[in-house]
mmCIF entry with sequence, helices, sheets and N, C-alpha, C, O atoms, coordinates in Angstrom:
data_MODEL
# 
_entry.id   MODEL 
# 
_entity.id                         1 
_entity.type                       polymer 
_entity.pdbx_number_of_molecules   1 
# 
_entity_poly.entity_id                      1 
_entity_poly.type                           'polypeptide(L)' 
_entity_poly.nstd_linkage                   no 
_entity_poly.nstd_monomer                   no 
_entity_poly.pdbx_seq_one_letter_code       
;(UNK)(UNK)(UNK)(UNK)(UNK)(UNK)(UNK)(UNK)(UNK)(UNK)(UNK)(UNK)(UNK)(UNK)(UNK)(UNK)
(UNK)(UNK)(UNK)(UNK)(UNK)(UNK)(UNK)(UNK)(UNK)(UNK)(UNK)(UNK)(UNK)(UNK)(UNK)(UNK)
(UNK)(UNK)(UNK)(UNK)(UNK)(UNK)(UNK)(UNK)(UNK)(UNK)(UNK)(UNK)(UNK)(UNK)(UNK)(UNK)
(UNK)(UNK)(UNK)(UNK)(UNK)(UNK)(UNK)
;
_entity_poly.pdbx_seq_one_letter_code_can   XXXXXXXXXXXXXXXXXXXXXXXXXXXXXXXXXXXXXXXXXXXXXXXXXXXXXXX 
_entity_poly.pdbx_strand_id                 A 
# 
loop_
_entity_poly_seq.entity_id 
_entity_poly_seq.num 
_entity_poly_seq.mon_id 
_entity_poly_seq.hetero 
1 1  UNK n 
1 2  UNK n 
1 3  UNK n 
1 4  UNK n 
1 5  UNK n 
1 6  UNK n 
1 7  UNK n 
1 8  UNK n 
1 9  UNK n 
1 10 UNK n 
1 11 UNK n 
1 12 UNK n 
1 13 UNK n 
1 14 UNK n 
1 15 UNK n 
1 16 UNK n 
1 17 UNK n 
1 18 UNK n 
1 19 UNK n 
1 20 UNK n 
1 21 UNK n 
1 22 UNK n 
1 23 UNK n 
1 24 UNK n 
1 25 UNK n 
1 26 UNK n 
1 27 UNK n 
1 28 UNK n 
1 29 UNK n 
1 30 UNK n 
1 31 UNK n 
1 32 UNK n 
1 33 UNK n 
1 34 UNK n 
1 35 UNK n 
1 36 UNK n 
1 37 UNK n 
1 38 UNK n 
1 39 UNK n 
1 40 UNK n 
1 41 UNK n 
1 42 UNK n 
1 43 UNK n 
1 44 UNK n 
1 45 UNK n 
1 46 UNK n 
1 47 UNK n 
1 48 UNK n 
1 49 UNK n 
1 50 UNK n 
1 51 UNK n 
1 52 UNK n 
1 53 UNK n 
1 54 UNK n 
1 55 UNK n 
# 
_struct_asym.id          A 
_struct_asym.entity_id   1 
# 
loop_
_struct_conf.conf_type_id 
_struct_conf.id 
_struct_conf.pdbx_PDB_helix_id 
_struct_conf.beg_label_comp_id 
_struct_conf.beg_label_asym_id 
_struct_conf.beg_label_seq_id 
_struct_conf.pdbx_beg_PDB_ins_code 
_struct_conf.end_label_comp_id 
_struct_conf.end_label_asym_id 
_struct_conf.end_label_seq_id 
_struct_conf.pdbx_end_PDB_ins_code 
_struct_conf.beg_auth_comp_id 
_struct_conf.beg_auth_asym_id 
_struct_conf.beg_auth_seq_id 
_struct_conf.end_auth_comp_id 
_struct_conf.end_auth_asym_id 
_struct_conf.end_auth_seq_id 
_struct_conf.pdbx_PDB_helix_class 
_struct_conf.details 
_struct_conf.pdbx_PDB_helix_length 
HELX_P HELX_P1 AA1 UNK A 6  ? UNK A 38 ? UNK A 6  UNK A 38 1 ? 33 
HELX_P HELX_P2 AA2 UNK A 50 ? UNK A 53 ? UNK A 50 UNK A 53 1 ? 4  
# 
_struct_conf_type.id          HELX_P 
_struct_conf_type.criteria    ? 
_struct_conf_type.reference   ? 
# 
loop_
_atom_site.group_PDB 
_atom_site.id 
_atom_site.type_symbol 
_atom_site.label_atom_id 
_atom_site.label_alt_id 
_atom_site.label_comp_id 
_atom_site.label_asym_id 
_atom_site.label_entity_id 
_atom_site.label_seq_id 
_atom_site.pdbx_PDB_ins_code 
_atom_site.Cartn_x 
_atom_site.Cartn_y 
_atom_site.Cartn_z 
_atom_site.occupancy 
_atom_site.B_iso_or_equiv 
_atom_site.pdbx_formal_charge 
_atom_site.auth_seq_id 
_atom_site.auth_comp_id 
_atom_site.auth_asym_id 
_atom_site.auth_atom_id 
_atom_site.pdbx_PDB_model_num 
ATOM 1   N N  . UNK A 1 1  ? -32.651 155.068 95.927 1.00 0.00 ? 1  UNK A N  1 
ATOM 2   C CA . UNK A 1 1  ? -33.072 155.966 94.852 1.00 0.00 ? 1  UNK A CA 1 
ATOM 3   C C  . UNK A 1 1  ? -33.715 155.136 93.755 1.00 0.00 ? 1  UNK A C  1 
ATOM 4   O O  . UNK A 1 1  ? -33.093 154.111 93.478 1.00 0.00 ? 1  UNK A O  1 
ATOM 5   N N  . UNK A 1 2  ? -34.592 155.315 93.218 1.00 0.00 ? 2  UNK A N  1 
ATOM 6   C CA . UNK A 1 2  ? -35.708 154.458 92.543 1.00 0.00 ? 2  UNK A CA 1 
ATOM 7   C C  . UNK A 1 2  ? -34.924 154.882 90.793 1.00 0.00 ? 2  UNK A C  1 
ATOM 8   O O  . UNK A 1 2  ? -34.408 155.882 90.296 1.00 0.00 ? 2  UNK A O  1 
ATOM 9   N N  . UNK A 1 3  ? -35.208 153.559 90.367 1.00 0.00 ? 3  UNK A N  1 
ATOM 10  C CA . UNK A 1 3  ? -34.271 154.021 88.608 1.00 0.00 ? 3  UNK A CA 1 
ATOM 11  C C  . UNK A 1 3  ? -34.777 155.098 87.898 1.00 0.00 ? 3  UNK A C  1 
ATOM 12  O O  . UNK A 1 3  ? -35.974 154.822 87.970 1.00 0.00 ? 3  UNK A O  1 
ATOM 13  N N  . UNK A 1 4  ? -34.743 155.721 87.515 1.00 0.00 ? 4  UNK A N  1 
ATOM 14  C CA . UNK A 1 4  ? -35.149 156.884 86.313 1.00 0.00 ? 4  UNK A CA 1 
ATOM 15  C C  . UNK A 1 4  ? -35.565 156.036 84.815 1.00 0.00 ? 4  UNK A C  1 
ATOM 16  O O  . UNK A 1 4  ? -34.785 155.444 84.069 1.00 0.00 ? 4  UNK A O  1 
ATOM 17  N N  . UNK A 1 5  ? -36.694 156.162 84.702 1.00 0.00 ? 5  UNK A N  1 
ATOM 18  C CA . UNK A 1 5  ? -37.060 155.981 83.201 1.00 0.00 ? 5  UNK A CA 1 
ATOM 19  C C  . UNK A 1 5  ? -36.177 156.024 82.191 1.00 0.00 ? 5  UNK A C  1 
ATOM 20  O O  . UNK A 1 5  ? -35.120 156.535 82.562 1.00 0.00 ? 5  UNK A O  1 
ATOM 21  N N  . UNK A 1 6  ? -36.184 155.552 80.578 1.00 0.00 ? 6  UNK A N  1 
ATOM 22  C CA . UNK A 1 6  ? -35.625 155.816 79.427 1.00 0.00 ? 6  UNK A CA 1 
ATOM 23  C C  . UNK A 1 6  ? -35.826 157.480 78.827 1.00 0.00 ? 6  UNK A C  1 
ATOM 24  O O  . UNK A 1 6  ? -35.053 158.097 78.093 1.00 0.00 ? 6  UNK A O  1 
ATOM 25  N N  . UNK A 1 7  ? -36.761 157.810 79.250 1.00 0.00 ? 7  UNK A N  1 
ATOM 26  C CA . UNK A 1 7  ? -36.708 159.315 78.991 1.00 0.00 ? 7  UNK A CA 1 
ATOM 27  C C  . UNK A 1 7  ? -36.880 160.241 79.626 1.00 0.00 ? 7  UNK A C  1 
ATOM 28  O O  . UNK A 1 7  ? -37.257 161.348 79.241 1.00 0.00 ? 7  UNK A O  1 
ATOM 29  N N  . UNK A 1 8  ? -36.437 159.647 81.447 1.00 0.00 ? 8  UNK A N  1 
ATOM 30  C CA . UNK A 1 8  ? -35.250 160.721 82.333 1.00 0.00 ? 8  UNK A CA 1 
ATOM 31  C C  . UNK A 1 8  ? -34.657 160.398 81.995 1.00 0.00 ? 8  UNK A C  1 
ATOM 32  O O  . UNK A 1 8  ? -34.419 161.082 81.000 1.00 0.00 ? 8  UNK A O  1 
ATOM 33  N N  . UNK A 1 9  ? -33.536 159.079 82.106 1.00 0.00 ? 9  UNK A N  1 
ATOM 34  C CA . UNK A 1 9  ? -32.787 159.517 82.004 1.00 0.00 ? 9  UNK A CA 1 
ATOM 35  C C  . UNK A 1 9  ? -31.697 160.178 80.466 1.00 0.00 ? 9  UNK A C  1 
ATOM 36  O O  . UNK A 1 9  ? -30.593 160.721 80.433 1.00 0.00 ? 9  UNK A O  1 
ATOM 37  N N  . UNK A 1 10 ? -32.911 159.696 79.129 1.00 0.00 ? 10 UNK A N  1 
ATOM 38  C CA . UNK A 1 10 ? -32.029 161.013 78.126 1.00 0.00 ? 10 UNK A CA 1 
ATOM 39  C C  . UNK A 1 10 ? -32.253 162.653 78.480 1.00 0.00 ? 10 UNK A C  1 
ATOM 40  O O  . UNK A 1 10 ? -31.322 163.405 78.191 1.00 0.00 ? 10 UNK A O  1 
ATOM 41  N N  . UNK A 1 11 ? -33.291 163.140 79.010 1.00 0.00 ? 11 UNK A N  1 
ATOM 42  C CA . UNK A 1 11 ? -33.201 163.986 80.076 1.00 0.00 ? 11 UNK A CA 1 
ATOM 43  C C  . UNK A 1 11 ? -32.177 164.810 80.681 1.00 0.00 ? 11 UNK A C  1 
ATOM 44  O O  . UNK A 1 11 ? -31.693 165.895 80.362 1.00 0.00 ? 11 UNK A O  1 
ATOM 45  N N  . UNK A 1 12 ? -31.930 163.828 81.855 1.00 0.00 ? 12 UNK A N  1 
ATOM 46  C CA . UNK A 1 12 ? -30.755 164.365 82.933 1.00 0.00 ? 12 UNK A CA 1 
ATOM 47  C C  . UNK A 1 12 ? -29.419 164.623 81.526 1.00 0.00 ? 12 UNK A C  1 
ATOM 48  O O  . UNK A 1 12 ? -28.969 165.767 81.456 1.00 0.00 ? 12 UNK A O  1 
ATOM 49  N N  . UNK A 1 13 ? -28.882 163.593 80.526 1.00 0.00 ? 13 UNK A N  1 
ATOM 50  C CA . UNK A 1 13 ? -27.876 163.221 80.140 1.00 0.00 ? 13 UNK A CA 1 
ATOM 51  C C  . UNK A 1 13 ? -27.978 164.425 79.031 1.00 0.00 ? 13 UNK A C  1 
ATOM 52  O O  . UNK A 1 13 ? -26.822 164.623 78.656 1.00 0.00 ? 13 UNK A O  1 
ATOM 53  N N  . UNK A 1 14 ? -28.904 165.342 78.325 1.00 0.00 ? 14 UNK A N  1 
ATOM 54  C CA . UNK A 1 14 ? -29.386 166.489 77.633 1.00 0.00 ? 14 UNK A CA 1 
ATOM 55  C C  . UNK A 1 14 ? -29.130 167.647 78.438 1.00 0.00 ? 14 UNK A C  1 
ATOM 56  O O  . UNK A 1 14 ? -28.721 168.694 77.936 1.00 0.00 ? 14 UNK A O  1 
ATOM 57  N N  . UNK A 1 15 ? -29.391 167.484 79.885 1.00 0.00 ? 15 UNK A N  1 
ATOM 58  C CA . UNK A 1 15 ? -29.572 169.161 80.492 1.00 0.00 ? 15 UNK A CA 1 
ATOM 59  C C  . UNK A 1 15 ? -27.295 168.777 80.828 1.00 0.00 ? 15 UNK A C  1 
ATOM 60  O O  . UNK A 1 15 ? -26.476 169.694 80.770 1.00 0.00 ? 15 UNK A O  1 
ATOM 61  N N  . UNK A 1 16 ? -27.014 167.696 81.044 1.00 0.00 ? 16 UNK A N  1 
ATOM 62  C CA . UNK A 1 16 ? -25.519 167.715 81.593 1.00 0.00 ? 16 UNK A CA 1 
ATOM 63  C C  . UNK A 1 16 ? -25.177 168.462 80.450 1.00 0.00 ? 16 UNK A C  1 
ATOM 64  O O  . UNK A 1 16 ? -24.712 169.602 80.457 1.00 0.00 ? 16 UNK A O  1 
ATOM 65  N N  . UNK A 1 17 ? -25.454 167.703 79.381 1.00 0.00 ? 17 UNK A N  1 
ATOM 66  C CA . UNK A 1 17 ? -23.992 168.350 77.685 1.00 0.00 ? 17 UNK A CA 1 
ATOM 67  C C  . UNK A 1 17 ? -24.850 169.417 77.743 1.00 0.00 ? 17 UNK A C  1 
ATOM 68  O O  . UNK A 1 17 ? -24.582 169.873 76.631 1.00 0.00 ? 17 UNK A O  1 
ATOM 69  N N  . UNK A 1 18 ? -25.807 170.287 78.251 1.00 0.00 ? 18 UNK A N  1 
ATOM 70  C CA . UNK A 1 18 ? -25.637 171.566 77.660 1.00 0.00 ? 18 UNK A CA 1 
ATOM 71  C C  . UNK A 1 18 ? -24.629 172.387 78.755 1.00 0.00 ? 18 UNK A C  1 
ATOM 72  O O  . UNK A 1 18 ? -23.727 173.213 78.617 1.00 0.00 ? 18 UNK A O  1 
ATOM 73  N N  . UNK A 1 19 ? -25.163 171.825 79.728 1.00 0.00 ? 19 UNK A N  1 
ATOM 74  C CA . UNK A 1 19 ? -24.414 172.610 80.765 1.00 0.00 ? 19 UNK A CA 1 
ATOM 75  C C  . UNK A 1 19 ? -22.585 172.363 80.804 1.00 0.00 ? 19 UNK A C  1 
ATOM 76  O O  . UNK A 1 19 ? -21.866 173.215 81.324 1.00 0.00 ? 19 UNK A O  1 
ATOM 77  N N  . UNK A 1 20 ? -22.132 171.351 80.308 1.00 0.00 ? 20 UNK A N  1 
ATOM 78  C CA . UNK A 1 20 ? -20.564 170.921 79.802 1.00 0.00 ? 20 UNK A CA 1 
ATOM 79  C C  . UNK A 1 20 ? -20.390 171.995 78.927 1.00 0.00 ? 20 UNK A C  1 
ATOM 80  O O  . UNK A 1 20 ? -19.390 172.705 79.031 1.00 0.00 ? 20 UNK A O  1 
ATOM 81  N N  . UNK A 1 21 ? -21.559 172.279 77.759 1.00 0.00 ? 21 UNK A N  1 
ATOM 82  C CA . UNK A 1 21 ? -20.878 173.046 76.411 1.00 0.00 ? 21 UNK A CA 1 
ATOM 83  C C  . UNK A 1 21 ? -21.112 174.651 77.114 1.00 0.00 ? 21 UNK A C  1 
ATOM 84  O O  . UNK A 1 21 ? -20.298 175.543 76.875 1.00 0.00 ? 21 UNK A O  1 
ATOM 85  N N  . UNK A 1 22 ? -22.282 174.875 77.970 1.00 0.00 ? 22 UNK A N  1 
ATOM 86  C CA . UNK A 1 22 ? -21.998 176.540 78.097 1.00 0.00 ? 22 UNK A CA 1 
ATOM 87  C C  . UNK A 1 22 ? -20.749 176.695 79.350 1.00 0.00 ? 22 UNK A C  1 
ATOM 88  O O  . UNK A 1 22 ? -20.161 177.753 79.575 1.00 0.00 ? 22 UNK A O  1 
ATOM 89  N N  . UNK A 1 23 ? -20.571 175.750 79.887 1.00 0.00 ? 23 UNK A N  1 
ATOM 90  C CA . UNK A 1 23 ? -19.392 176.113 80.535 1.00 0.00 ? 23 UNK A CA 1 
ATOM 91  C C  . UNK A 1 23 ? -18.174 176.056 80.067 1.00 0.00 ? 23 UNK A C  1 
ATOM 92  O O  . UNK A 1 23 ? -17.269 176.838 80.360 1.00 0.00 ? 23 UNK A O  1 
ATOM 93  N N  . UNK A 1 24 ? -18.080 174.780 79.044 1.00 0.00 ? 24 UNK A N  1 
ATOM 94  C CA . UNK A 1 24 ? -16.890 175.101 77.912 1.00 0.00 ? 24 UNK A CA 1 
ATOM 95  C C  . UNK A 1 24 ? -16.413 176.398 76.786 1.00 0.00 ? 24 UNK A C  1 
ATOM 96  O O  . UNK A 1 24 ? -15.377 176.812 76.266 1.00 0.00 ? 24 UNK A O  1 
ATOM 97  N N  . UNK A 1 25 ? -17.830 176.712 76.792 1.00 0.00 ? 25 UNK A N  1 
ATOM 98  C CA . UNK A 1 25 ? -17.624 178.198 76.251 1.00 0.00 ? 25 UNK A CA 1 
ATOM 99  C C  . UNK A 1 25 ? -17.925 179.329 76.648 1.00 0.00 ? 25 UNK A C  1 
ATOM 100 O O  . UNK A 1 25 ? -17.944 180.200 75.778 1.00 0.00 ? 25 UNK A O  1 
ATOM 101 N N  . UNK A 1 26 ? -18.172 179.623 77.679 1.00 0.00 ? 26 UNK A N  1 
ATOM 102 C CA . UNK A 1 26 ? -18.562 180.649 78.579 1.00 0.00 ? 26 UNK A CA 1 
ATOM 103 C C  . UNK A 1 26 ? -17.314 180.736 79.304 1.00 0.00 ? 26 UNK A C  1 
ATOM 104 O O  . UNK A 1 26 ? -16.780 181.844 79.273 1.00 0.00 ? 26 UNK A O  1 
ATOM 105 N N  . UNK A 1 27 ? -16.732 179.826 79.946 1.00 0.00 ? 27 UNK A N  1 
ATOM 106 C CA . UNK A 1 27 ? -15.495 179.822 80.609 1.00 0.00 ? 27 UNK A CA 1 
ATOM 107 C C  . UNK A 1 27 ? -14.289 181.391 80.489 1.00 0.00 ? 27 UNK A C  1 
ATOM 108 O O  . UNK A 1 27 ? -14.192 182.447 81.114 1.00 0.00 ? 27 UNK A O  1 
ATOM 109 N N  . UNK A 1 28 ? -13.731 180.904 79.605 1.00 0.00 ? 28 UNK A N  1 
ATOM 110 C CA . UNK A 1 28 ? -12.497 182.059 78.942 1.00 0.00 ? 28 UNK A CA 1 
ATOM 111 C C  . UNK A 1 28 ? -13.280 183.205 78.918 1.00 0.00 ? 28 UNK A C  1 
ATOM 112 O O  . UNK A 1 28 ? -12.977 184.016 79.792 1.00 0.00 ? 28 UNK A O  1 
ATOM 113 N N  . UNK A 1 29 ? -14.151 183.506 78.220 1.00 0.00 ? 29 UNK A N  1 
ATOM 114 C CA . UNK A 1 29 ? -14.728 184.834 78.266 1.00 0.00 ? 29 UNK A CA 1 
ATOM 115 C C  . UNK A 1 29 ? -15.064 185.446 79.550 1.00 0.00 ? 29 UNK A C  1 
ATOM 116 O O  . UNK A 1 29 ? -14.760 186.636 79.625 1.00 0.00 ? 29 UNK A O  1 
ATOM 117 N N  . UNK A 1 30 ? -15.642 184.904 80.627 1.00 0.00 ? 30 UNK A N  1 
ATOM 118 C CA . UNK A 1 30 ? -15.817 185.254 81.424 1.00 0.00 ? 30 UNK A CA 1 
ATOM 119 C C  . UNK A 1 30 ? -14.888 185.379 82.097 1.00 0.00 ? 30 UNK A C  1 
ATOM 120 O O  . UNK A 1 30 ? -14.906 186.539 82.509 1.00 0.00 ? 30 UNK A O  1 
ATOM 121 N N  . UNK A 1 31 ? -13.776 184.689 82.595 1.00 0.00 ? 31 UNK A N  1 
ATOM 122 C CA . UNK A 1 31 ? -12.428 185.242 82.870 1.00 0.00 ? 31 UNK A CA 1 
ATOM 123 C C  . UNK A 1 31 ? -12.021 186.460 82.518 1.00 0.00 ? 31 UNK A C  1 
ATOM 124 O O  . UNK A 1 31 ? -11.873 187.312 83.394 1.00 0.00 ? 31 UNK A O  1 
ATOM 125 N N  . UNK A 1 32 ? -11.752 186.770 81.077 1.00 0.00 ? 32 UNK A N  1 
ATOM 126 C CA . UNK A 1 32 ? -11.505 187.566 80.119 1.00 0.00 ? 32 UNK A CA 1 
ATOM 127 C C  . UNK A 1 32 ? -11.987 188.950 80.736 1.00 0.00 ? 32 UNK A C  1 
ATOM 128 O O  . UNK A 1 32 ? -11.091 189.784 80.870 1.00 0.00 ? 32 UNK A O  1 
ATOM 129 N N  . UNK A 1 33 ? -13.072 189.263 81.073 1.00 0.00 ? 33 UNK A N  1 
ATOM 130 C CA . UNK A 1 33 ? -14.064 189.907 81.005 1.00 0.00 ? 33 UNK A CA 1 
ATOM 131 C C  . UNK A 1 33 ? -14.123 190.350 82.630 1.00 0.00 ? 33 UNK A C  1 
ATOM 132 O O  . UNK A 1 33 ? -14.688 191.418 82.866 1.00 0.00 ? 33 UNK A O  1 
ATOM 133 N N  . UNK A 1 34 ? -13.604 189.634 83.693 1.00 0.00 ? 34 UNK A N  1 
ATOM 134 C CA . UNK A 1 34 ? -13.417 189.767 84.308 1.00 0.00 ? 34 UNK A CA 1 
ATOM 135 C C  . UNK A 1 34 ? -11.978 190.403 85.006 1.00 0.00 ? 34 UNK A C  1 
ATOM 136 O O  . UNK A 1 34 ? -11.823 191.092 86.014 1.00 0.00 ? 34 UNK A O  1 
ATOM 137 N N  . UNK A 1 35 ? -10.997 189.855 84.006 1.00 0.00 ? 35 UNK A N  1 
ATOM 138 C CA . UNK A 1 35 ? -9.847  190.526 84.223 1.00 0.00 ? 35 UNK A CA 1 
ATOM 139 C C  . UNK A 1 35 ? -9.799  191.826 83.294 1.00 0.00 ? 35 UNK A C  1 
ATOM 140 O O  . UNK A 1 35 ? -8.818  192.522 83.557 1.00 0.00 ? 35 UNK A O  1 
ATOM 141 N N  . UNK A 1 36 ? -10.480 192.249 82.440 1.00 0.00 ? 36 UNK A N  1 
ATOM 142 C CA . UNK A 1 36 ? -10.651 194.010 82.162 1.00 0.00 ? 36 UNK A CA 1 
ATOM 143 C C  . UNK A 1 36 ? -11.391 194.467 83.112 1.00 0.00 ? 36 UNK A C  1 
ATOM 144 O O  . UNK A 1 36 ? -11.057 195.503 83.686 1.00 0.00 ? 36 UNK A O  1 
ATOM 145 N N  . UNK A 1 37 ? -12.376 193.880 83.414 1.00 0.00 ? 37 UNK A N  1 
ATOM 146 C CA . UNK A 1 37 ? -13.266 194.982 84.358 1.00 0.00 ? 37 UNK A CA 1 
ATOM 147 C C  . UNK A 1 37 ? -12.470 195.262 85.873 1.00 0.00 ? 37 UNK A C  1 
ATOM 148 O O  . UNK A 1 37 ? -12.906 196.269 86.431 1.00 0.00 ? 37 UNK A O  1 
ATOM 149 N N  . UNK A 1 38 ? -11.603 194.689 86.473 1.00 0.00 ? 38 UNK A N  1 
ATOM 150 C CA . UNK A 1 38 ? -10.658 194.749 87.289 1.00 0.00 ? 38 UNK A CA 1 
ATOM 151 C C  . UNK A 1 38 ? -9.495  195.878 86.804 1.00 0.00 ? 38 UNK A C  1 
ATOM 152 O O  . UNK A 1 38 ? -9.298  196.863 87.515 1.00 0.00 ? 38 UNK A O  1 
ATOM 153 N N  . UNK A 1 39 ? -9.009  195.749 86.001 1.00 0.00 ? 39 UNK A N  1 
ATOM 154 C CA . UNK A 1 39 ? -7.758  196.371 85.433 1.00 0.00 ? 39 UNK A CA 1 
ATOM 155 C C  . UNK A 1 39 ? -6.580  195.608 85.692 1.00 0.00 ? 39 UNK A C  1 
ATOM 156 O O  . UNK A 1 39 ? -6.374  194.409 85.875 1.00 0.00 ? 39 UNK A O  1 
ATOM 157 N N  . UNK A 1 40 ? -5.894  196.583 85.658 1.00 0.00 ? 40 UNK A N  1 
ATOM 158 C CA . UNK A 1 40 ? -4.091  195.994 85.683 1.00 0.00 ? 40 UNK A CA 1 
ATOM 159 C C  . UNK A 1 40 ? -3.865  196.007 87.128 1.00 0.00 ? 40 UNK A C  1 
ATOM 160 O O  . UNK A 1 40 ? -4.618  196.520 87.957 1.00 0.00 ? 40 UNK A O  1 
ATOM 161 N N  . UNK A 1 41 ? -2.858  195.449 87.341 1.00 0.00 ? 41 UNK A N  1 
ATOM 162 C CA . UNK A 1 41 ? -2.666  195.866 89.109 1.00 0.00 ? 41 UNK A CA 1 
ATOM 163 C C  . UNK A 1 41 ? -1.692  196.724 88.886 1.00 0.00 ? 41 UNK A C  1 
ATOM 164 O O  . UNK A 1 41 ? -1.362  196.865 87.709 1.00 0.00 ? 41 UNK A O  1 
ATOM 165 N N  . UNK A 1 42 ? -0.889  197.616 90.058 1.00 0.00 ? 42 UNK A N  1 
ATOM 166 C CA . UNK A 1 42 ? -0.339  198.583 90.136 1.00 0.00 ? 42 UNK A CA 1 
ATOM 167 C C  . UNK A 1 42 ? 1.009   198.105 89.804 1.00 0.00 ? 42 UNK A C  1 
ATOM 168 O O  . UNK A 1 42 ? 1.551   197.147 90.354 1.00 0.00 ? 42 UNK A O  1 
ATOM 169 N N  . UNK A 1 43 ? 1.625   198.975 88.683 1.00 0.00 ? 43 UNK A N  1 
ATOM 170 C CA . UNK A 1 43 ? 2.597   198.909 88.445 1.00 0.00 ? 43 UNK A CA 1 
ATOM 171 C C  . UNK A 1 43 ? 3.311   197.806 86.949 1.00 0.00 ? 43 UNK A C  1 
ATOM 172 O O  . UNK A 1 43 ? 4.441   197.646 86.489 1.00 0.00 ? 43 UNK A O  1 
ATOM 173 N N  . UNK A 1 44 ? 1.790   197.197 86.577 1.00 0.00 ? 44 UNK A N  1 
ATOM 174 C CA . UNK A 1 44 ? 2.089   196.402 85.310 1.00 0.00 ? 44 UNK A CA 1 
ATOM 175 C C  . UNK A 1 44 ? 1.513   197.325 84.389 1.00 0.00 ? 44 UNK A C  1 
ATOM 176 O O  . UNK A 1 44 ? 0.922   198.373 84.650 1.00 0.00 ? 44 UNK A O  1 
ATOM 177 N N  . UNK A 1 45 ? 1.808   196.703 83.044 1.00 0.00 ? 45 UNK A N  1 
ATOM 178 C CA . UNK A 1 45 ? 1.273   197.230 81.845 1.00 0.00 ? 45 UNK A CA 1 
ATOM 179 C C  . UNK A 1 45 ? -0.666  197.881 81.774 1.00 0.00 ? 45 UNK A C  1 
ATOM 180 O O  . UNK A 1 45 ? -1.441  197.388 82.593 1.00 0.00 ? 45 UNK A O  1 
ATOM 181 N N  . UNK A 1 46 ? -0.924  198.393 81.286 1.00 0.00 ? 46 UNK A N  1 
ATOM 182 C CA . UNK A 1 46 ? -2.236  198.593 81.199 1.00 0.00 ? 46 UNK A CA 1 
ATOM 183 C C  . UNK A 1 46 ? -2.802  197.718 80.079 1.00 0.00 ? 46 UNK A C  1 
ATOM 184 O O  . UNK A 1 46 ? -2.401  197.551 78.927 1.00 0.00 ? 46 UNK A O  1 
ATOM 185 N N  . UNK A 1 47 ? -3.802  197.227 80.713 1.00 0.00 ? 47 UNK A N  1 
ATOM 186 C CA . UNK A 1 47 ? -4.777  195.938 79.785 1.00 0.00 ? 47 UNK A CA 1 
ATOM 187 C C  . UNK A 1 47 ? -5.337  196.093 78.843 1.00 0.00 ? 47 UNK A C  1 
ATOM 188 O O  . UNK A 1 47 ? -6.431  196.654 78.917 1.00 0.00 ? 47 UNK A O  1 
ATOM 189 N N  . UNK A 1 48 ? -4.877  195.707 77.690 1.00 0.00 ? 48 UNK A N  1 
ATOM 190 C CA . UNK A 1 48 ? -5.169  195.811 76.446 1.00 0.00 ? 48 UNK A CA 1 
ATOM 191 C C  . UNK A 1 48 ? -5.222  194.867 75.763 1.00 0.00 ? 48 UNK A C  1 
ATOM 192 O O  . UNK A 1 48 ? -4.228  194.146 75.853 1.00 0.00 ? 48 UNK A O  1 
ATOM 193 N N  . UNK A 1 49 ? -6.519  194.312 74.614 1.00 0.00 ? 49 UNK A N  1 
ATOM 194 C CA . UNK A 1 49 ? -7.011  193.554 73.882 1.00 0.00 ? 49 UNK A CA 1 
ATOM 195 C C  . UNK A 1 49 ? -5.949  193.431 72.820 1.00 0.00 ? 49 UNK A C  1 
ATOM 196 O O  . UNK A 1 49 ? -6.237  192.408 72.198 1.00 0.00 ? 49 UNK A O  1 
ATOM 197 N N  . UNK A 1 50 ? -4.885  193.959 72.316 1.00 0.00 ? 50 UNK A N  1 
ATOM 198 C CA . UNK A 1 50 ? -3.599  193.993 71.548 1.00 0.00 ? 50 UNK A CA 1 
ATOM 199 C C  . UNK A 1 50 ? -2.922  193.688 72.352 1.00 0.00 ? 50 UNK A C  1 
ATOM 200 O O  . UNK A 1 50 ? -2.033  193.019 71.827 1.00 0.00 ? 50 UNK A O  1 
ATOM 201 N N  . UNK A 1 51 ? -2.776  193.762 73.341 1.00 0.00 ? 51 UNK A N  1 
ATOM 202 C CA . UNK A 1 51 ? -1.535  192.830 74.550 1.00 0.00 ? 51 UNK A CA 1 
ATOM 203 C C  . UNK A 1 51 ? -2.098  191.976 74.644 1.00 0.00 ? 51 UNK A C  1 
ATOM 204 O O  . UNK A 1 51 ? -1.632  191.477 75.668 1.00 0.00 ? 51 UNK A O  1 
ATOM 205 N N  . UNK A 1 52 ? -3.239  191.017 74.126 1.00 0.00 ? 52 UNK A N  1 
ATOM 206 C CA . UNK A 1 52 ? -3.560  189.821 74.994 1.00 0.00 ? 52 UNK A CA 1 
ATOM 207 C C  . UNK A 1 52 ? -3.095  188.926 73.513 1.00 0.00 ? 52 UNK A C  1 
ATOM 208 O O  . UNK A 1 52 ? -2.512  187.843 73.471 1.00 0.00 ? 52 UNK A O  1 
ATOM 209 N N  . UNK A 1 53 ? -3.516  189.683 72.485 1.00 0.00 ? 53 UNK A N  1 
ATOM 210 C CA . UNK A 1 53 ? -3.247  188.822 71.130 1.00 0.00 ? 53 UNK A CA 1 
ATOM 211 C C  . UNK A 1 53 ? -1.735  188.400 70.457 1.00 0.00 ? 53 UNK A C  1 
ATOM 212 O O  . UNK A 1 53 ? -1.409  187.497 69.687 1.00 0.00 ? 53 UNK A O  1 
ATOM 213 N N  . UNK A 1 54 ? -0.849  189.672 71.230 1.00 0.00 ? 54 UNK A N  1 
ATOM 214 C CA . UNK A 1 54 ? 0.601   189.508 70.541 1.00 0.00 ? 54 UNK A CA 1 
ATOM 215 C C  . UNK A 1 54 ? 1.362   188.836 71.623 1.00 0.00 ? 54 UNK A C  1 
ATOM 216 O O  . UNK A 1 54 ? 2.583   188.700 71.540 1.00 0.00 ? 54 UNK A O  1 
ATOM 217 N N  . UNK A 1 55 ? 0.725   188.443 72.560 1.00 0.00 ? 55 UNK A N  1 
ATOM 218 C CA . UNK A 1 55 ? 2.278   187.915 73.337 1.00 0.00 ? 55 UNK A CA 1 
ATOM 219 C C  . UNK A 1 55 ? 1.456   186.512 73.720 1.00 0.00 ? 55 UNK A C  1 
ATOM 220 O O  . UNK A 1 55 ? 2.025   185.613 74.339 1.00 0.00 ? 55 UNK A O  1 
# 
């Protein structure tokens, strides 16, 4: 593999930390967001944005 230049490689090392930070913050929400659009399973509490904050 042939070296990458001084400005690939700040480049490659620019597109990684964005992609670290939207997955660092995209993460939880999308979980989140995924476990309402599913619901509760049968027989637990019903999913609520006040049940996720108090317990």
């Amino acid at each position: 593999m042939p070296c990458l230049g001084r400005r690939a490689q700040r480049d490659v090392e620019q597109v990684l930390s964005a992609c670290r930070f939207v997955f660092a913050v995209g993460f939880m929400p999308l979980v989140l967001a995924l476990g309402f659009s599913r619901g509760a399973e049968p027989g637990a509490p019903p999913l609520r944005l006040v049940n996720l904050l108090w317990q």
